[in-house]
VOTINU-768045 format. One record per atom (N, C-alpha, C): x, y, z. Coordinates in steps of 0.2 Angstrom, whole numbers, plus 5000, padded with zeros to 4 digits. Example, Ala and Ser with C-alpha at 12.3 -4.5 7.8 and 13.67 -1.06 7.14 Angstrom:
<rs>
506649725039 506249785039 506649845039 506449895035 506849955036 506450005039 
</rs>
This chain:
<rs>
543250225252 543050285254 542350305250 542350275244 541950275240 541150235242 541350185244 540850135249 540450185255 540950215257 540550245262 540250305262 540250335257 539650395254 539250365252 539250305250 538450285247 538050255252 538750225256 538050205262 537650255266 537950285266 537550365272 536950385267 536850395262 536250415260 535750355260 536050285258 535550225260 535250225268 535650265272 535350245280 534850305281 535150345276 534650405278 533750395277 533750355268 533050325266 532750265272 533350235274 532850195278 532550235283 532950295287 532550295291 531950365291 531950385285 531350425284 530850375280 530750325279 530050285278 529550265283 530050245290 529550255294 529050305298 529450355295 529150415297 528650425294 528850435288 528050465284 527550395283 527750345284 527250305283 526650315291 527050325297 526550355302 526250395302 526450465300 526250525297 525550515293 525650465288 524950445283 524250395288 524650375292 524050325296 523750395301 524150425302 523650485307 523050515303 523450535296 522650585292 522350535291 522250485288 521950425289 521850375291 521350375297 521150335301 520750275299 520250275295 519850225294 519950215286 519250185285 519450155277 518950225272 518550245276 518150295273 518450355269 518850375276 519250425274 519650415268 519850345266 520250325262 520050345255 519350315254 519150315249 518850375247 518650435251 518550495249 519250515246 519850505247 520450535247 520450515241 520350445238 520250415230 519750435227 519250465231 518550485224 518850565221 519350615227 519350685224 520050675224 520150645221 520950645218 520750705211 520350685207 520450725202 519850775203 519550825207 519150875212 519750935209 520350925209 520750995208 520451005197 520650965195 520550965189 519850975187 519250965188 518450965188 518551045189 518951055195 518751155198 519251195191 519551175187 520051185183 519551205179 519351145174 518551155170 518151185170 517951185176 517251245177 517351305176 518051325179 518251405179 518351425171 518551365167 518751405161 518151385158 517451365157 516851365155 516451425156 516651465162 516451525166 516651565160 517151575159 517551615155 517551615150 517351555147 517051565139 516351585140 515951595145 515151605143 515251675145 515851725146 515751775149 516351835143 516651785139 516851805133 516451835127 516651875125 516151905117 516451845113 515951835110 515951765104 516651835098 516951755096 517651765090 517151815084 517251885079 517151915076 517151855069 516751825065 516951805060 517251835053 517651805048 517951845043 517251845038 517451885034 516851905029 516851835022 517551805022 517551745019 517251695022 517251675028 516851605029 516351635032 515951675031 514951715032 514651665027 514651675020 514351625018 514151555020 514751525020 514851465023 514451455030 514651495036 513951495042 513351485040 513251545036 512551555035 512051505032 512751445028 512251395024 512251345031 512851345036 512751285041 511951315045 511751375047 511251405050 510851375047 510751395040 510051375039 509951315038 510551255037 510351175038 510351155045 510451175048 510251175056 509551205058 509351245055 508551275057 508151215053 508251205046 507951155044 507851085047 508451075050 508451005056 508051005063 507951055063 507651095069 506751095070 506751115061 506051135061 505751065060 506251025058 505850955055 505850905062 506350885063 506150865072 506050875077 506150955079 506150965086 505651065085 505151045085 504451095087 504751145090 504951125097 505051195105 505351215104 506151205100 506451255101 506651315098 506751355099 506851425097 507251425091 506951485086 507551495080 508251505082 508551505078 509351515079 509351605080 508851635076 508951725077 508751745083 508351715085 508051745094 508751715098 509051665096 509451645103 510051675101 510251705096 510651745094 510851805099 509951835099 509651905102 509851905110 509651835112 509551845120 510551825121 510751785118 511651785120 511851865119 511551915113 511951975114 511752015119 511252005121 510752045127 511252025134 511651985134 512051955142 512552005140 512952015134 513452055138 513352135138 513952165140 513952245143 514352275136 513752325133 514152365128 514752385129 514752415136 515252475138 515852415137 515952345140 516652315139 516552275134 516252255130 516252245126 515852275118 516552285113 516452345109 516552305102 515752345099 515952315091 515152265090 514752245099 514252205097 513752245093 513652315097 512952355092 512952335084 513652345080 513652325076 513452275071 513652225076 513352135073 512752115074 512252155076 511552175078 511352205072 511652255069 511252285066 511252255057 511752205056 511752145050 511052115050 511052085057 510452045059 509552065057 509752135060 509052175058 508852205049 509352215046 509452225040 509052185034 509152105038 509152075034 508452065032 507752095038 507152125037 507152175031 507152165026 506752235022 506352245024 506052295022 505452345026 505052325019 504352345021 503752335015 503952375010 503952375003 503852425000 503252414995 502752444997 502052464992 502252494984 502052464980 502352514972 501752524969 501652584966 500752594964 500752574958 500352544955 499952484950 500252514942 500352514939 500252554932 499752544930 499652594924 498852644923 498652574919 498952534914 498852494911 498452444915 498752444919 498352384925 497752394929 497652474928 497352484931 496552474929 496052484934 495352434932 495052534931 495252564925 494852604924 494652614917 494152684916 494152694909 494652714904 495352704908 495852744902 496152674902 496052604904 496352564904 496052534897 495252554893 495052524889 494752574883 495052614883 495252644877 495452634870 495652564868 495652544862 494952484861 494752454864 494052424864 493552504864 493752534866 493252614866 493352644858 493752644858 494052664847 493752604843 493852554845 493552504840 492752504843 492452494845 491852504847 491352574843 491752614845 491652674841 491552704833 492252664831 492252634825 491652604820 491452544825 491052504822 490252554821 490352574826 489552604826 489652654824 489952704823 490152744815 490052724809 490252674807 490252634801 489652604801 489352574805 488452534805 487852584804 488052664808 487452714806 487752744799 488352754797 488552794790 488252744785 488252694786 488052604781 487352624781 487052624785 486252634784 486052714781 486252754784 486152834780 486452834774 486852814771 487252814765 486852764761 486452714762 485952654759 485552694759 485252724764 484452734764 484552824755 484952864760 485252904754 485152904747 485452844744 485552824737 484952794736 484352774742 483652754739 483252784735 483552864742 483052924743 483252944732 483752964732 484052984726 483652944719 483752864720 483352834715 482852844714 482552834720 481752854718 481452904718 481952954719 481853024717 481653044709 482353004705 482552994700 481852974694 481652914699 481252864695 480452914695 480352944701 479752974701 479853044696 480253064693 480353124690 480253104683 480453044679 480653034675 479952944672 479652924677 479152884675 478652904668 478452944670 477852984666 478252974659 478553034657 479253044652 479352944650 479452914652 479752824651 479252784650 478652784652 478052774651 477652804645 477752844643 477652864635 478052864631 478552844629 478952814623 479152754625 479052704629 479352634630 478652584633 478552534628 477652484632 478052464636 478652444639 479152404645 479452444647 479352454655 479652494662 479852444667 480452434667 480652404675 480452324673 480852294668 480752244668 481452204669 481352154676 482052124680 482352064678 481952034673 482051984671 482151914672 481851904677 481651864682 481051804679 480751834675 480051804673 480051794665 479951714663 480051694655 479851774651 479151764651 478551844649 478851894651 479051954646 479452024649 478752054653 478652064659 478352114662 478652164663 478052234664 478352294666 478352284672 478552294677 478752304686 478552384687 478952434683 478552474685 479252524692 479852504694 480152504698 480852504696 481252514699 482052504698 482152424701 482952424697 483152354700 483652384704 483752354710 484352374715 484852294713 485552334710 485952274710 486552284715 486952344719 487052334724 486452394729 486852424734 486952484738 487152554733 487252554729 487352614726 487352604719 487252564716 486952544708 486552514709 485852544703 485052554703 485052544695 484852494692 484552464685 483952474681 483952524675 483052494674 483152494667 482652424664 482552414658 481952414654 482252474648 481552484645 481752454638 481052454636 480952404629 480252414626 480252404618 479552424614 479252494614 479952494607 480052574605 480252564597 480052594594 480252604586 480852614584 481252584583 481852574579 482252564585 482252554591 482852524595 482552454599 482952414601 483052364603 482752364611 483152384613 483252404623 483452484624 483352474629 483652554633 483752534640 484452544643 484752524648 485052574652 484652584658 484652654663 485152624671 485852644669 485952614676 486152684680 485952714686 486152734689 486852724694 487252744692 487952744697 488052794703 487852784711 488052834715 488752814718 488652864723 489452874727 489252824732 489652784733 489752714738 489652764747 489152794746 489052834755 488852784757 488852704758 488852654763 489352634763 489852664761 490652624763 490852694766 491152694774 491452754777 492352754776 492452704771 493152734770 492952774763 492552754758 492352804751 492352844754 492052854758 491652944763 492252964763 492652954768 493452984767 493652994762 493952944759 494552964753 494052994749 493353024746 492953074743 493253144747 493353164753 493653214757 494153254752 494653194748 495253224748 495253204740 494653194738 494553174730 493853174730 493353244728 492653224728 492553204722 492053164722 491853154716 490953164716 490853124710 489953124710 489453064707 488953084708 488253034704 488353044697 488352984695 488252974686 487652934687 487452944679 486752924675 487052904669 487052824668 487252804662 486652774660 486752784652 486052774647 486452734641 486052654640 486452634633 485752594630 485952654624 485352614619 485552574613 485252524611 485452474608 484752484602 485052484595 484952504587 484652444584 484252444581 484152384576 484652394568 484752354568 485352344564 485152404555 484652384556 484352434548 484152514552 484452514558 484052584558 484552644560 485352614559 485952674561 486252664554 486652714552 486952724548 487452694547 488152684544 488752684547 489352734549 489352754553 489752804557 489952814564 490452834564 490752834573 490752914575 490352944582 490253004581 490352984592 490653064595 490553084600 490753134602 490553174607 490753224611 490553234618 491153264623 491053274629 491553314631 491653324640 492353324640 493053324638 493453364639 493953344637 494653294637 494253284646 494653214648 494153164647 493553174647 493353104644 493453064638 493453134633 493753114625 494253084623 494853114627 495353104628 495552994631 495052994636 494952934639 494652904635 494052924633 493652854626 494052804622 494452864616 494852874612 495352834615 495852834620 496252774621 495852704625 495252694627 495152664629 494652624625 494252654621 493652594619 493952584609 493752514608 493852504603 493752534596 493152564595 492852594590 493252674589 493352714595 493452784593 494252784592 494552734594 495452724595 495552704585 494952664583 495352644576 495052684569 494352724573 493952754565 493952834570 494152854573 494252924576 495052924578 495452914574 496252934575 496352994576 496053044575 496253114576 496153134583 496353194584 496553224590 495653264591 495353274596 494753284597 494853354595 494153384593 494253454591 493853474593 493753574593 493353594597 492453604594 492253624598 491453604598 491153694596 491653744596 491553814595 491253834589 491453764583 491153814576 490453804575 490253754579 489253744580 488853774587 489453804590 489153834596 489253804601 489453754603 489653734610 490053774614 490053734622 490753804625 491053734625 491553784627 492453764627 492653714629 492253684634 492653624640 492253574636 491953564630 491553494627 492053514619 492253454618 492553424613 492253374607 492553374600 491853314598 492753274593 492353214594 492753174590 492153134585 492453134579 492053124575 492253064567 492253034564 492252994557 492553024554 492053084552 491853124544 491653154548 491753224544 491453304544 490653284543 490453244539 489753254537 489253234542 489753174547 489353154551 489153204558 489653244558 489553294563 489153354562 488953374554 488753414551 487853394553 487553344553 487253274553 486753274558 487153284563 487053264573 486953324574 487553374572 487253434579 487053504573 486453474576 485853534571 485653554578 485153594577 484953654582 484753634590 484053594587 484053574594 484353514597 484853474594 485453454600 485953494603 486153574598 486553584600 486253624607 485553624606 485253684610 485153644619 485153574615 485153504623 485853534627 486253534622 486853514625 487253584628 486953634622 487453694628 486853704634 486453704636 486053704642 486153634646 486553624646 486753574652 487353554649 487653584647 488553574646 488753544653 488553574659 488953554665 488853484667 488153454664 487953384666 488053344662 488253354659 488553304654 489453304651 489253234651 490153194653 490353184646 490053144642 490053114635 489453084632 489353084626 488753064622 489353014615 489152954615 489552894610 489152894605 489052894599 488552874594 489152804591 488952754588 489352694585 489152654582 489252604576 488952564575 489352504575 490052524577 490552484577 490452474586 490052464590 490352484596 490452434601 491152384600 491152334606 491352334613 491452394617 491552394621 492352424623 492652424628 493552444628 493752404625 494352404623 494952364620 495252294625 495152244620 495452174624 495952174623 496252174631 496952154632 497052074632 497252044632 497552004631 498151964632 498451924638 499151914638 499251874635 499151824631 499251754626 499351814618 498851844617 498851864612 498251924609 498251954605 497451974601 497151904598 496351924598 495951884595 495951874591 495951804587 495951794581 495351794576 494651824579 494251874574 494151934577 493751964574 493452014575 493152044581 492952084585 492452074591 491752084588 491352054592 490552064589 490452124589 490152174586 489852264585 489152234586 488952324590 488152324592 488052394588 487652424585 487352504585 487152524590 487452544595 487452594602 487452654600 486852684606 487152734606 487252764616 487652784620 487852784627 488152864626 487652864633 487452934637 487852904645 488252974645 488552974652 488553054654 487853054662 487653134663 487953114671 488153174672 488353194681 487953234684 487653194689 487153224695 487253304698 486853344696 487253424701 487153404705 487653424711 487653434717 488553394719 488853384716 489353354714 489753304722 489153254724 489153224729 488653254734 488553334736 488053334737 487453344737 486953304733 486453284729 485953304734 485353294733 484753294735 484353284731 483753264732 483253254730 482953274726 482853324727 482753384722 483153404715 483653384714 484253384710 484053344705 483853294705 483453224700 483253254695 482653324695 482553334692 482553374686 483453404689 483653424683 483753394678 483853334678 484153284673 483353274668 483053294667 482253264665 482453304658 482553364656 482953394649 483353354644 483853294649 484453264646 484153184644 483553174648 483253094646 482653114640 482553184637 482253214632 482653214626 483153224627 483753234623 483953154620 483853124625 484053034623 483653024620 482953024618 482353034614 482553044609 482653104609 482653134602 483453114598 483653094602 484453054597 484553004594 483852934596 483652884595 483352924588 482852954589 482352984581 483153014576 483553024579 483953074577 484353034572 484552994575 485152934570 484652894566 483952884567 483452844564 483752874558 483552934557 483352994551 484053014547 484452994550 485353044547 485452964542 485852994536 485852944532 486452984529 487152934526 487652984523 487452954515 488053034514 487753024505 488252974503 488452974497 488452914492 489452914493 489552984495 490252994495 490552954502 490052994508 490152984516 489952894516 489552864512 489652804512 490052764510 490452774506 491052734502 491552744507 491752814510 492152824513 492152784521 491452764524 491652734530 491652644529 491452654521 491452564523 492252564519 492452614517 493352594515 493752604523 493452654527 493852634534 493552554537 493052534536 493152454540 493252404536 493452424529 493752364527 494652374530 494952434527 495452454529 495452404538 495352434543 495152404552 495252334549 494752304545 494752224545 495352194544 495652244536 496252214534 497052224539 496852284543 497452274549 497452214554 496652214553 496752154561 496752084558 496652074553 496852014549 497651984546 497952084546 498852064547 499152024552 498852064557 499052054565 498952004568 498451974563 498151894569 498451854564 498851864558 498951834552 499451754555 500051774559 500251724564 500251714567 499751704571 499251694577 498851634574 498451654567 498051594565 498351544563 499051574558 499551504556 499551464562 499651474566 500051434572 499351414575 498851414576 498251374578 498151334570 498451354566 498051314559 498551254561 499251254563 499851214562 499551154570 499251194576 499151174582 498451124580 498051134575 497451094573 497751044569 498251024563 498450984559 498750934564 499350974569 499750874575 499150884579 498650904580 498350874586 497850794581 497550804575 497350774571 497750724570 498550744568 498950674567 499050624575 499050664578 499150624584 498650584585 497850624584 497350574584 497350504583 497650544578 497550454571 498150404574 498650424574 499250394577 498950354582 498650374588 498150334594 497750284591 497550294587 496950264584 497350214581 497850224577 498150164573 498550094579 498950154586 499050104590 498750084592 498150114595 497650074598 497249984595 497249994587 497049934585 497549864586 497249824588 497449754591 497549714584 497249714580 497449664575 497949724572 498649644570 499249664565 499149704559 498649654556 498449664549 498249734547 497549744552 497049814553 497749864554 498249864556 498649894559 498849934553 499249864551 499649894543 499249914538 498749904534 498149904531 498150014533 497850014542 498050114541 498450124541 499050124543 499550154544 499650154534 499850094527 499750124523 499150184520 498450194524 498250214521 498250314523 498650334530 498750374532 499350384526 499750344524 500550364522 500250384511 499650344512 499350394504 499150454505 498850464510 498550534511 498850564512 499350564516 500050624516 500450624509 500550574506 500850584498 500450654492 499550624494 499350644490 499450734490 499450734498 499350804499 500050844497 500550804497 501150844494 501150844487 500850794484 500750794475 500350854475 499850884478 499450924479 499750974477 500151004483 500551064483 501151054478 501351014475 501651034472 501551044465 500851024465 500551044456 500251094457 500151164463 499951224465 500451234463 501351224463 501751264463 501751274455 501851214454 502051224449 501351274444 500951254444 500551304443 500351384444 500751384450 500951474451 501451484446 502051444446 502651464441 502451474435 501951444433 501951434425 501351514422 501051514428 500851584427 501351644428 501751644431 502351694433 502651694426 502851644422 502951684415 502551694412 
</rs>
């Protein structure tokens, strides 16, 4: 039963093969037909393809994430760089960008205006910035070369007006006063330049604002030395800081004594801040004027002049009538008047130590007068001072003639012995110690000397003979002792 179910479906396949194999010879009658039927076998698949290329070129391109931008943008720009470098024609990546979003339809597709306007952004727009003024090519850009410039030419006409000034002044001076210096000095204006003292006849210019003149061959003094000191009006920072501190023209005068023709005595008067100043500053008034300056009222002076003085007799001495009569008629121009015979100058400082003698002494006598117009001077102002180089005359005849008596004489040669004998205290260990620094420098001498000799003999021969000498000089001192002892009882 089973056999014959299966055969019925075997008879049935036979007889449906020859059917369809006839069926197949009818569509296909030649060979041609055949082989077109073999080229478009795959004709369904190719129309497959193309439909869905359609559809992707009519799709809105996928929306990228804002995590992989960067990453595109670095493939973009290595792609335009391969582009530029081998292939010339083709168009950037940003225009064909343009013309893809130009295909499709706003209205159905939504979101492109958007990623257009990424595109355009990434143009910045020009921005012009205005220059700053510092850069700028004008007058306010050079402003400090305009200060400095200005500056300078300030200072180069003040420098000349302020020189020419202190000429006018000098020569002011010297013409007022020639006549007056020409008859009591055979030597004017002598600059020392030449073996033979000649007269010149002129000032010395030693800067811009100090003027020198030397006069000589006069009776009883040595020299007379005129320096004029002005305000430094060629320097424009003096000029300033005189603003907020004026000051003025000085006339210093220093006459030098022959030794036989001044007394011995230390005298001055002036100001009170000047007295005050001498007194601590110059050697002579600090050790033979210890007292406190006193007033000038019991001979008639005014108030603002003070006198330091030795001895009463020596002030008694000096101010007779007519100097006292110099001095109150030009009180205001005058600073101080030094009479000394002691007089070496200020006090030496010293940082090692005081000097182990004396200082040299001159008999000086120094005038210090102040120009009226107290900075603003003129020309005409010179001549006031013609009264006070009259005065300086008469002080040289003055101290000629002044002579102390027998009392005022014991008493100033007992102050400079007293002076000798302090400053002889005072260097007292000072000299020990250079006497001790002169004795090894002398042993070492010898000591070189004895090593230096090459023969043995010579050798020992000095060294005994340095070893007597040192013997004797202890036997020395101590037959001094003993001889001081023997006096003590």
């Amino acid at each position: 039963m089973r056999s014959a179910c299966l055969m019925i479906p075997a008879l049935l396949l036979l007889l449906a093969l020859p059917l369809s194999r006839g069926r197949y010879n009818d569509d296909f009658d030649d060979g041609e037909d055949l082989a077109d039927f073999d080229d478009n076998d795959f004709a369904e698949f190719e129309d497959m393809n193309e439909d869905q290329a359609a559809e992707a070129e009519t799709a809105p391109p996928p929306r990228a994430s804002p995590s992989s931008q960067p990453e595109e943008d670095e493939d973009e720009d290595e792609a335009t760089v391969e582009l530029e470098d081998g292939m010339d024609g083709f168009d950037d990546s940003e225009t064909q960008d343009q013309d893809m979003y130009s295909k499709y339809d706003q209205e159905e597709f939504e979101g492109i205006g958007d990623m257009e306007k990424p595109g355009h952004s990434m143009k910045d727009p020009l921005i012009i910035h205005t220059v700053p003024a510092h850069l700028q090519n004008s007058w306010e850009s050079y402003y400090m070369e305009i200060l400095m410039v200005t500056g300078l030419l300030a200072y180069i006409m003040n420098y000349i007006i302020g020189k020419n000034k202190n000429s006018r002044l000098a020569q002011a001076w010297f013409n007022s006063h020639k006549e007056l210096l020409e008859s009591n000095f055979a030597l004017v204006g002598d600059d020392g330049t030449s073996k033979d003292a000649v007269s010149t006849g002129k000032l010395n210019q030693e800067n811009e604002h100090i003027y020198n003149l030397w006069c000589s061959g006069r009776v009883c003094c040595e020299g007379m030395l005129i320096q004029l000191k002005f305000l430094k009006r060629q320097d424009l920072l003096n000029v300033l800081a005189r603003m907020m501190r004026p000051a003025g023209d000085q006339v210093q005068i220093k006459v030098t004594l022959n030794e036989e023709d001044m007394d011995t005595f230390v005298f001055a008067v002036g100001t009170k801040k000047s007295m005050a100043k001498l007194q601590k500053e110059m050697q002579d008034l600090s050790e033979f004027c210890g007292d406190k300056p006193k007033s000038g009222a019991k001979y008639g002076l005014p108030e603002s002049l003070t006198i330091l003085s030795e001895m009463g007799e020596v002030t008694d001495g000096v101010m007779d009538n007519k100097m006292v009569h110099y001095i109150t008629n030009n009180a205001d121009k005058i600073e101080s008047i030094h009479f000394s015979d002691q007089f070496s100058g200020p006090k030496v400082m010293q940082e090692e130590g005081q000097p182990l003698k004396l200082p040299d002494t001159k008999k000086s006598l120094m005038f210090t007068f102040n120009v009226p117009g107290m900075g603003n001077t003129s020309p005409k102002d010179m001549d006031a001072l013609l009264p006070l180089m009259n005065m300086v005359i008469y002080s040289i005849d003055k101290v000629k003639k002044l002579r102390l008596n027998r009392e005022g004489k014991i008493k100033a040669d007992r102050n400079r012995a007293r002076v000798e004998e302090n400053f002889l205290k005072q260097t007292h260990a000072q000299r020990q110690e250079a006497a001790q620094t002169r004795r090894e420098e002398k042993k070492r001498a010898e000591k070189e000397r004895i090593m230096a000799e090459e023969d043995p003999e010579r050798q020992r021969r000095l060294e005994e003979a340095a070893q007597r000498r040192d013997q004797k000089k202890i036997e020395k001192k101590q037959m001094k002792m003993k001889q001081i002892k023997v006096k003590a009882m």
